[in-house]
Structure formats: structure tokens, C-alpha cells
LOTORBA-472226 format. One record per residue (C-alpha): residue in three letters; z, y, x. Coordinates in nm, 4 decimals, padded with zeros to 6 digits, m for minus. Last residue first. Layout:
N
+------+----------+----------+----------+
! resn !        Z !        Y !        X !
+------+----------+----------+----------+
!  ala !        Z !        Y !        X !
...
+------+----------+----------+----------+
This chain:
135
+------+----------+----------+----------+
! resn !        Z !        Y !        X !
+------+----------+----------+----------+
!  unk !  01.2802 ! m00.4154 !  00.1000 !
!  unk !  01.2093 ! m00.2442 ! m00.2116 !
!  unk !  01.5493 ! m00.1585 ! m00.3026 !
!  unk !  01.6206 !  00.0419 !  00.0001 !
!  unk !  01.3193 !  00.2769 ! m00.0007 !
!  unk !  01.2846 !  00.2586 ! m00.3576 !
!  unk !  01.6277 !  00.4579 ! m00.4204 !
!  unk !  01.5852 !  00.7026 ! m00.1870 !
!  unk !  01.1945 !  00.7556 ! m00.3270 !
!  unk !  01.3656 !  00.7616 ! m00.7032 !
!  unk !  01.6037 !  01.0394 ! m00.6215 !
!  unk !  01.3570 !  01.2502 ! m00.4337 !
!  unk !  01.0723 !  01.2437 ! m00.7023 !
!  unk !  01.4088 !  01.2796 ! m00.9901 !
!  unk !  01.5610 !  01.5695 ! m00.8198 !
!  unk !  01.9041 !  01.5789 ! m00.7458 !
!  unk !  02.0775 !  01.8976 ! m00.7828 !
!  unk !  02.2711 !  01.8395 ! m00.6130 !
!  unk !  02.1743 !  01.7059 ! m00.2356 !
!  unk !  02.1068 !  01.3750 ! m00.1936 !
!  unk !  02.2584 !  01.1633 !  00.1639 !
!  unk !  02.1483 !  00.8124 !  00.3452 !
!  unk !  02.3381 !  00.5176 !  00.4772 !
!  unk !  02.6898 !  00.6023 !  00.3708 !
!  unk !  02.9419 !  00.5192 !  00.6474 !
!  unk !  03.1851 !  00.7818 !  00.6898 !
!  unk !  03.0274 !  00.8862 !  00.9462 !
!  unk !  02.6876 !  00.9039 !  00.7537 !
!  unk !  02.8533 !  01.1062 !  00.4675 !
!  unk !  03.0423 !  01.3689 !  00.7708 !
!  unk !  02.6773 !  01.3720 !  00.9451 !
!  unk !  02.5286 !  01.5038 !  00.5936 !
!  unk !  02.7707 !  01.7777 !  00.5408 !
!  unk !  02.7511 !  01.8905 !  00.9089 !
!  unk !  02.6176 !  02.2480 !  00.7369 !
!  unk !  02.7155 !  02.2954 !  00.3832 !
!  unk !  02.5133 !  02.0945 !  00.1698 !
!  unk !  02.8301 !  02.0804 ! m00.1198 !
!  unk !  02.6773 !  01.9253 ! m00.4212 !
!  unk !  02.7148 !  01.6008 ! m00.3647 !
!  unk !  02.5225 !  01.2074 ! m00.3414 !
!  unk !  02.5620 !  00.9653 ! m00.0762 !
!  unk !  02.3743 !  00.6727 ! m00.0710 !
!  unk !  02.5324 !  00.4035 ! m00.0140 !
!  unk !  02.3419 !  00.0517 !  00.1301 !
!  unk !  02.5288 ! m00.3026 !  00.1594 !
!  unk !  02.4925 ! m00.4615 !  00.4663 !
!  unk !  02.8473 ! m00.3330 !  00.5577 !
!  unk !  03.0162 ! m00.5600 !  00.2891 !
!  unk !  03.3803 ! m00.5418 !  00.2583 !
!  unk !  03.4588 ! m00.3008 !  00.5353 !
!  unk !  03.1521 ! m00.0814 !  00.4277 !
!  unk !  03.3320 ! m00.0930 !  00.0121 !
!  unk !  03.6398 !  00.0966 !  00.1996 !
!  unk !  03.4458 !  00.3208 !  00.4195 !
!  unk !  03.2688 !  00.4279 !  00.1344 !
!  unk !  03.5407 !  00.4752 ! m00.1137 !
!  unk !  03.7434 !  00.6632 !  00.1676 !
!  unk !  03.4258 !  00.9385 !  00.2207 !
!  unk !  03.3529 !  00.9278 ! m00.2039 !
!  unk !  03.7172 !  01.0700 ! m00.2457 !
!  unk !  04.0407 !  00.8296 ! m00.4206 !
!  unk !  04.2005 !  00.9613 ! m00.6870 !
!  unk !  03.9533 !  01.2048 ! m00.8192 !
!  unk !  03.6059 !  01.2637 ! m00.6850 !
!  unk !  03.4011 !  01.4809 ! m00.4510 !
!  unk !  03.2044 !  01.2601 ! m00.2496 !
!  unk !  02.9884 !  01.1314 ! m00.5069 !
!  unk !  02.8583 !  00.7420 ! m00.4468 !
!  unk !  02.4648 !  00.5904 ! m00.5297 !
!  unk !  02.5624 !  00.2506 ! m00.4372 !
!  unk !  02.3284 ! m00.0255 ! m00.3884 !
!  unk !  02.2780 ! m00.4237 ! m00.4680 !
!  unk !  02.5834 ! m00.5227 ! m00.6054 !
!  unk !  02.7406 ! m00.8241 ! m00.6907 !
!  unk !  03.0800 ! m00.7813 ! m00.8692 !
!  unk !  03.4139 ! m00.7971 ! m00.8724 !
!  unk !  03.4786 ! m00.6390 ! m00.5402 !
!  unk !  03.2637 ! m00.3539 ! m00.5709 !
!  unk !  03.4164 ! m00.3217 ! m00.9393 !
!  unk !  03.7596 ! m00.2658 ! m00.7778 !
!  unk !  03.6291 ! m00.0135 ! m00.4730 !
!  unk !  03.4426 !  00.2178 ! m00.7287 !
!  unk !  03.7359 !  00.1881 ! m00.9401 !
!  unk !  03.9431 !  00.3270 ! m00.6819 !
!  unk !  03.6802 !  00.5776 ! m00.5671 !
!  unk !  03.6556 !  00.7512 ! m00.9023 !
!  unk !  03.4662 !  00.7171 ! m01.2194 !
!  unk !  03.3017 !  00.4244 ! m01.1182 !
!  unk !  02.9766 !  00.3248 ! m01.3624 !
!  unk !  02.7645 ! m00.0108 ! m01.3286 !
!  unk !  02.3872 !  00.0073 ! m01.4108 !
!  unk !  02.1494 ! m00.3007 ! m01.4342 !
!  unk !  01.8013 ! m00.2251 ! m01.3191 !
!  unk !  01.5620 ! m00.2145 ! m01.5581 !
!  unk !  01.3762 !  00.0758 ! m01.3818 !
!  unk !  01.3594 !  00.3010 ! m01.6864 !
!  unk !  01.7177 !  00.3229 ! m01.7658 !
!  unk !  01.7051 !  00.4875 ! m01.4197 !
!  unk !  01.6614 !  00.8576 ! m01.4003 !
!  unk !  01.8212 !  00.8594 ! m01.7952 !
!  unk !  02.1435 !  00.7184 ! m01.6524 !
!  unk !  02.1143 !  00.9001 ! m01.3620 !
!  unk !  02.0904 !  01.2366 ! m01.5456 !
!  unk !  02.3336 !  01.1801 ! m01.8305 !
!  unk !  02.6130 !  01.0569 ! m01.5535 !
!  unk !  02.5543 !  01.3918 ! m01.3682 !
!  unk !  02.6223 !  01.6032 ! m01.7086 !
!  unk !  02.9546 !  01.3662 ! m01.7409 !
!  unk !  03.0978 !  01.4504 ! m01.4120 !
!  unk !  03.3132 !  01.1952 ! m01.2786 !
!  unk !  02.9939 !  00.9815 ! m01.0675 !
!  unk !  03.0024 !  00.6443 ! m00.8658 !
!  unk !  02.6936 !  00.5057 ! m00.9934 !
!  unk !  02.6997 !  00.1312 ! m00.8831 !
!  unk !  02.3296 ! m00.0083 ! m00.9236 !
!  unk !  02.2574 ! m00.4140 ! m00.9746 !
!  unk !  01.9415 ! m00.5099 ! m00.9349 !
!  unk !  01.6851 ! m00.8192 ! m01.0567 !
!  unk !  01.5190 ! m00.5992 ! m01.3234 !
!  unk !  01.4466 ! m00.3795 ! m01.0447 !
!  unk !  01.0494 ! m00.2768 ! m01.2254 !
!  unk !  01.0161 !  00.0801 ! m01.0487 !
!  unk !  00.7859 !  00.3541 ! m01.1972 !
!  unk !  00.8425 !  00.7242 ! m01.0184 !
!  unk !  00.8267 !  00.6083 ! m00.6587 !
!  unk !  00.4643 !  00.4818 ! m00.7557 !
!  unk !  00.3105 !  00.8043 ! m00.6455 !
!  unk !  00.4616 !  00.8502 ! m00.3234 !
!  unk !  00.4155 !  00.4898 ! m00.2379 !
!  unk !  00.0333 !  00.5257 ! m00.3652 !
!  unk !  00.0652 !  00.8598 ! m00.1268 !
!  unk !  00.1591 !  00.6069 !  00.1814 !
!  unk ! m00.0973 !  00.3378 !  00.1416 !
!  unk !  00.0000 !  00.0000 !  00.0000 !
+------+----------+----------+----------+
């Protein structure tokens, strides 16, 4: 497949065979992702904080994490580093509003294997997304 079919395709994804953890506490984020990927057929599990992200990483098989930084109880930094010790193969993508300079290097310390700036756009979203779930 040539790059600008890639680009193109992005946008229509079949991962009937995936599981996504959205690790999101604001309900206007929640409405975006759900509606980015109902289309993709991929099964989507919801964390509202870092604790529960941890919990249903443990009781369940998932393929990718889409984690935001800024959460209660536990932050997206310790939920990463946490779900890494349990299964560093698995890929999180950070996702936050705050692009403040050394932002992204902080999210890739902390282990999460790519970064989105809010607002997300779909295009960018879906081209993170295919670019580990495609493999």
C-alpha cells in the first residue's frame, strides 16, 4: 500500500478483533472518542481515573491505551508506568491538553509510546491509532 492510500484509509479501520482502553474523566472527551471509534468495531473499555485504568488492565486483554495525564486519584504518568510493569509490549498513547514544552518527553518517560495534543483531531487520532493496530 502506498503512503497517501495509508493517509487516506486512516479514516476507515475494520479492528473488530481489538480491545481499546480510553482512560478519559471529561465527559465532552468521552463523546469524541466514542464517536471517533464506534466506527472501527473495536471493542471500547472506559477508566475514569488511573486506578481503574490499572484494575481493568489487569482484568482484561487489551490491545492499546489511549491514557489522559490529568486525572483524579491516580495521574495518567503513574497509570502508565503501572500498566508498563505489567505488560511493556503493550502501546499508550498519551493524550492532554497541556503541550507545554518537555510535555511530550515527560509522557515518553513515563512510558507512553506516542503523545496527542487536545484537541485531538480525528485524521491525527485515527493515523496514531492505525499505526500500532495495524502491525
Amino acid at each position: 500500500m502506498s503512503a497517501p492510500e495509508s493517509v487516506n484509509n486512516s479514516l476507515v479501520q475494520n479492528w473488530g478483533d481489538k480491545v481499546i482502553l480510553v482512560v478519559e474523566d471529561v465527559d465532552t472527551n468521552k463523546i469524541f472518542f466514542d464517536a471517533a471509534l464506534r466506527k472501527t468495531n473495536a471493542k471500547i473499555l472506559w477508566a475514569k481515573d488511573g486506578r481503574e485504568a490499572i484494575e481493568m488492565f489487569q482484568n482484561n486483554i487489551i490491545d492499546l491505551v489511549l491514557m489522559d495525564l490529568q486525572l483524579p486519584i491516580l495521574d495518567g504518568y503513574s497509570a502508565t508506568r503501572e500498566i508498563k510493569k505489567i505488560n511493556a509490549s503493550i502501546p499508550v498513547i498519551a493524550q492532554t491538553a497541556h503541550v507545554m514544552s518537555g510535555e511530550r518527553e515527560k509522557c515518553l518517560e513515563a512510558g507512553c509510546d506516542d503523545y496527542l495534543a487536545k484537541p485531538i483531531r480525528l485524521q491525527i487520532l485515527m493515523d496514531t491509532l492505525s499505526k500500532y493496530l495495524n502491525k
